[in-house]
N, C-alpha and C positions, 0 to 999 in steps of 0.2 A: 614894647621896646622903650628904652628911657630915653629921654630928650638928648642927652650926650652920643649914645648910640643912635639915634635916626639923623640927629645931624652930618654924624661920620660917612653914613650911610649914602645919607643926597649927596656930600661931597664924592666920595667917590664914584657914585652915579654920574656926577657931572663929568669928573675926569674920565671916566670909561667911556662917556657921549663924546666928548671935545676930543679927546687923545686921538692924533692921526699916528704917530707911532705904533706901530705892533705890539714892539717890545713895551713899552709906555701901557698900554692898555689890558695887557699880559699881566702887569704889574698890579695894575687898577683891580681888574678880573678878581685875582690873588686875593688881595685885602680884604675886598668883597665879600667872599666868601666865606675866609677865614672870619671878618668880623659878624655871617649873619648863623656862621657856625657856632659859635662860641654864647652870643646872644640870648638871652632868655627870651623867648617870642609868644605871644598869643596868638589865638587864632588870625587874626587879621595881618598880623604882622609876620605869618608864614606864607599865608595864601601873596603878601605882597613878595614874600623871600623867592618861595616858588617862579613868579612873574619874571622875576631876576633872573635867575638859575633857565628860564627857558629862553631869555631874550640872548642871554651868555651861550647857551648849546644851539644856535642858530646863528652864531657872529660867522662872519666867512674867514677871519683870521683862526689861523691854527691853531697859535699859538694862546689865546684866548679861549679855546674851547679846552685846550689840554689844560691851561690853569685851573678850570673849572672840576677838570676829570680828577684832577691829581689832589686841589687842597678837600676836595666832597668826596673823595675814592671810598671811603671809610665811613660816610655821615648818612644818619638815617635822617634826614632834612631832604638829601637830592630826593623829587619825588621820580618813582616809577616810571613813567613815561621820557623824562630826560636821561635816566640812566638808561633804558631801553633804546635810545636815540642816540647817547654816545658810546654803546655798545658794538654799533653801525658804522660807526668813524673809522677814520685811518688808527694803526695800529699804536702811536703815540699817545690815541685817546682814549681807546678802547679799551688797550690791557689794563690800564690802571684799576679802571673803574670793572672789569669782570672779573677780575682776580680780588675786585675785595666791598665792591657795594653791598651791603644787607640788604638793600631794598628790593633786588630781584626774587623773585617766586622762582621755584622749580621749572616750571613750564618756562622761563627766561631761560634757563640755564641750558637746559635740555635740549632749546633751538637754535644755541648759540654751538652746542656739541656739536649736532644734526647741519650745519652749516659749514662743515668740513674745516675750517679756518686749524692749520696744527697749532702756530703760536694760541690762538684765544681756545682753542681747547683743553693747551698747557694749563692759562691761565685759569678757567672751572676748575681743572684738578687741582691745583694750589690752593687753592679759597683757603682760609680758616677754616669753615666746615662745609664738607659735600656732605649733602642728606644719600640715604640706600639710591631713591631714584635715577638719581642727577649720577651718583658712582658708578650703577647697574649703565646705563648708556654709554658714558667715556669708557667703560671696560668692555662694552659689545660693540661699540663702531669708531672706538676713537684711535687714533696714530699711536706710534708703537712710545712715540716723546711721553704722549699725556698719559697713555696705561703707566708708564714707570711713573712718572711725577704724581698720580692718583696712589699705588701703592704706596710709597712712601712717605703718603700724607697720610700719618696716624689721626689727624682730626678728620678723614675720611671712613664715612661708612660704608665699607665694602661687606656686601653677603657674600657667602657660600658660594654662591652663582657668579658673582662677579668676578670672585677671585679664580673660580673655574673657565671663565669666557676667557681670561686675561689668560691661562696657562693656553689654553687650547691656541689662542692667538698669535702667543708669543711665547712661549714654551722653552724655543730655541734663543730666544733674546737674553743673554745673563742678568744685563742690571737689571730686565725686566722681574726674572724667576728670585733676585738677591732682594730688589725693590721689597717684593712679597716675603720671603724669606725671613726679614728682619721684622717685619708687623709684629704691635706686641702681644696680636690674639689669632691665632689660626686655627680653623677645623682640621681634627685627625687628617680626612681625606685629602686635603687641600698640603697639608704636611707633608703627606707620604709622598705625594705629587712630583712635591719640588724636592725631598730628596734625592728622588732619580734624577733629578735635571740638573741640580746643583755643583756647583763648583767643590770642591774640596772643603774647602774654609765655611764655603756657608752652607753646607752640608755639615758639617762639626755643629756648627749651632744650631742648623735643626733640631739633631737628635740630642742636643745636651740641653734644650729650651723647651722642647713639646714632646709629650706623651708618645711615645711611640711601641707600638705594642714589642716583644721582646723577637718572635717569628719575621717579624718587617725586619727589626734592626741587624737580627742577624741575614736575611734577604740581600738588605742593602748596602750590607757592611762585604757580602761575599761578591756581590754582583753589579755594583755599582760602576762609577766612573771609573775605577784602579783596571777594569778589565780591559779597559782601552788603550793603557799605559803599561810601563814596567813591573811586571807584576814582582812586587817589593819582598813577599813572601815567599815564592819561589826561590830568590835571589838567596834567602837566608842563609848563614853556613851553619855547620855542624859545628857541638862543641865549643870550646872559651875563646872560640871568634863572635861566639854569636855576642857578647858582653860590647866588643868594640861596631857590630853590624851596630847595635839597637842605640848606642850613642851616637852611631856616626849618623843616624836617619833621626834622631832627636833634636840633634844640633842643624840638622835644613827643616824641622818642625813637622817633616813627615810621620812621627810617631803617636801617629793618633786613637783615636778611640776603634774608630773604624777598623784600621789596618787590623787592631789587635783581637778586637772580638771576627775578623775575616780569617785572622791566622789561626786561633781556637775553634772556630767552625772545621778546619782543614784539618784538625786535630795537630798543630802545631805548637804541644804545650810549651816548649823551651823556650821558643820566640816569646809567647806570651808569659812566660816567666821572668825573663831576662829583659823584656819591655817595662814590666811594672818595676820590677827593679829600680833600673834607670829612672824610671818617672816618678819616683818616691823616694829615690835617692838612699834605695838599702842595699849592703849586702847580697847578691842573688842566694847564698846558700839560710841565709834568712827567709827574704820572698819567696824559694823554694817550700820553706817551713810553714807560710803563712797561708799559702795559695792551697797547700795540701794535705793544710788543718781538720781533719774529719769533724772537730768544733763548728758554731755556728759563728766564730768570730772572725775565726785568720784572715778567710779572703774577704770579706768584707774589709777586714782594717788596711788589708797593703790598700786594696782596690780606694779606699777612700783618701788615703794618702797617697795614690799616684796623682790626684785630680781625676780620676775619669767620671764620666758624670752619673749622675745617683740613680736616674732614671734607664740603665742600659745594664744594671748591677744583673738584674733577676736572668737577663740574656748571659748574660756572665756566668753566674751562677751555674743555669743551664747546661753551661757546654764543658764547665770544669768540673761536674757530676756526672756527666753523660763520660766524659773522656775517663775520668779514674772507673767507672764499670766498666766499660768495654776492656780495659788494661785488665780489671780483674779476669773479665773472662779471658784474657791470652788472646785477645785483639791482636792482630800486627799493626801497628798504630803508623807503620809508615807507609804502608802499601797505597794505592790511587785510591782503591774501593774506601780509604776508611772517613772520607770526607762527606758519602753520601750516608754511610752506617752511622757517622755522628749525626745528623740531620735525622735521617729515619728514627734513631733512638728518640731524639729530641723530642718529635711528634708523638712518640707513646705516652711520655711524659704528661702529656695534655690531653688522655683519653674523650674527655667532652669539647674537645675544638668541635665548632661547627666543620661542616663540609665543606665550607667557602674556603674555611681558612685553611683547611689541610690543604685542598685543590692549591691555594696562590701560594703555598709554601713549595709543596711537590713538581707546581711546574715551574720553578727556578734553579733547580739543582742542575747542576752541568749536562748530567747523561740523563736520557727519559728515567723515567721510573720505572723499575721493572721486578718483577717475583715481589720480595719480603713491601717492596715499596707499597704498591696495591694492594696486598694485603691489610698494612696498617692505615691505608686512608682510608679503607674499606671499616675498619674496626673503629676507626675515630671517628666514621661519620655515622 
């Protein structure tokens, strides 16, 4: 430490001895710190900085002990044992320094979860970085505050398992399931998870953000939250109302991805004609043209100029191939049955699905599965 620095130094030592004021020594504290932070120190002159920094986390004024938490919150100088110390403090001194000391170990952080405290639980899932361990605990026993504030810290390591503990936990918590929702990395399963659970909004950016296989999308496009609501599809009208329906649901922004690959499951091609339309801003007796391009281009190009997302096309695809056969065969494409025959057709399509997957396709369809159903889960599997 240079003669100009340890002089600073004794000075404000004295004034932090002398000073009967609080505030006065609060002040003192401050300078302190900040000057032995900033300091280029040798060994000797840390082991003295240390001395400091412990005589300061033991003053009986508060306000001297938060000076300490707050200007060292961020300094790899506080050693271990004082940050551990002012951990333990009233909550003025504590959060500062747990939501952002480097100096604690895993096993600090983990005791301080395990210690029930919500705000300082908060404050672990905020850090800059939560390591797996430290994430995997706040998502199995932490309060429902610190699981959201842990998701939504992308500098947190959440596993698989974490982010599993958290749904099972709080599943039914939204900002919890949106917290998650928005991460900018999630596993399939953990995906498919929270599209069931999700809102509207943050169910659209699931599936226009992550992989979602093409049998899920249509799943959860048919079965999702809308079944709990106004079923939008139903409502539809016949004929060149449906031009003014698909605007009028555009303009409240219900006209989403979902709705439309739900209504092409139902075998609703008009709706989903007259939706791309709208959302691409053509013509319908164009989008008509494009959607029923026996080419490899038309519905890809309305489908990419509606915006819908690129990852939901092949599901798309799917169901406007499946719809123009069964038309060929003299389908009655309005009847109740023809919603379960698009689906059954859809599954032939994919003769090598595993078993699993026919099974979690078959048992979401409205009515059990019965005759041709078993049949083809029988041949796919």
């Amino acid at each position: 430490m240079t003669a100009h620095r340890a002089r600073l130094t004794e000075f404000d030592i004295r004034r932090l001895i002398k000073a009967s004021d609080d505030d006065d020594r609060a002040a003192a504290a401050h300078k302190l710190c900040r000057s032995m932070d900033r300091a280029e120190l040798d060994d000797v002159d840390r082991e003295a900085a240390h001395k400091i920094m412990r005589m300061l986390a033991d003053d009986a004024a508060e306000l001297v002990r938060r000076a300490l938490a707050v200007t060292l919150r961020s300094s790899d100088l506080l050693p271990r044992d004082v940050a551990r110390k002012l951990a333990m403090d009233v909550d003025s001194i504590a959060l500062p320094i747990i939501g952002s000391s480097p100096v604690f170990a895993d096993e600090d952080l983990i005791e301080i979860v395990r210690a029930g405290s919500a705000a300082r639980q908060v404050a672990v899932a905020a850090r800059p970085r939560v390591s797996r361990d430290v994430a995997d605990v706040v998502a199995a026993e932490g309060v429902e505050t610190a699981v959201r504030t842990l998701a939504s810290n992308d500098n947190a390591d959440l596993s698989e398992r974490a982010m599993g503990r958290a749904i099972d936990r709080f599943g039914s918590a939204p900002e919890v399931v949106a917290a998650l929702a928005y991460r900018q990395v999630l596993p399939l399963d953990i995906t498919e998870r929270l599209v069931a659970l999700a809102s509207e909004a943050v169910r659209e950016h699931l599936v226009s953000r992550h992989a979602i296989a093409p049998e899920t999308a249509i799943r959860l496009s048919t079965f999702a939250r809308e079944r709990a609501t106004v079923d939008l599809i139903d409502q539809a009208p016949a004929g060149a109302d449906l031009t003014t329906f698909v605007a009028q649901l555009n303009a409240r922004k219900a006209l989403t991805a979902s709705l439309l690959l739900r209504a092409l499951a139902r075998g609703k091609m008009a709706l989903f004609e007259h939706g791309v339309a709208e959302l691409s801003s053509t013509p319908h007796h164009r989008a008509w043209l494009m959607v029923h391009d026996a080419g490899p281009l038309g519905l890809k190009a309305i489908y990419d100029r509606a915006g819908l997302p690129p990852r939901l096309f092949q599901a798309f695809r799917a169901g406007v191939d499946t719809w123009r056969q069964l038309s060929a065969e003299g389908v009655d494409t309005s009847g109740e049955a023809f919603r379960e025959q698009m689906l059954e057709r859809f599954l032939t399509q994919r003769p090598n699905a595993p078993r699993d997957d026919v099974a979690y396709l078959m048992e979401r369809l409205d009515q059990p599965a019965q005759g041709p159903s078993r049949a083809i889960a029988a041949n796919a599997a």
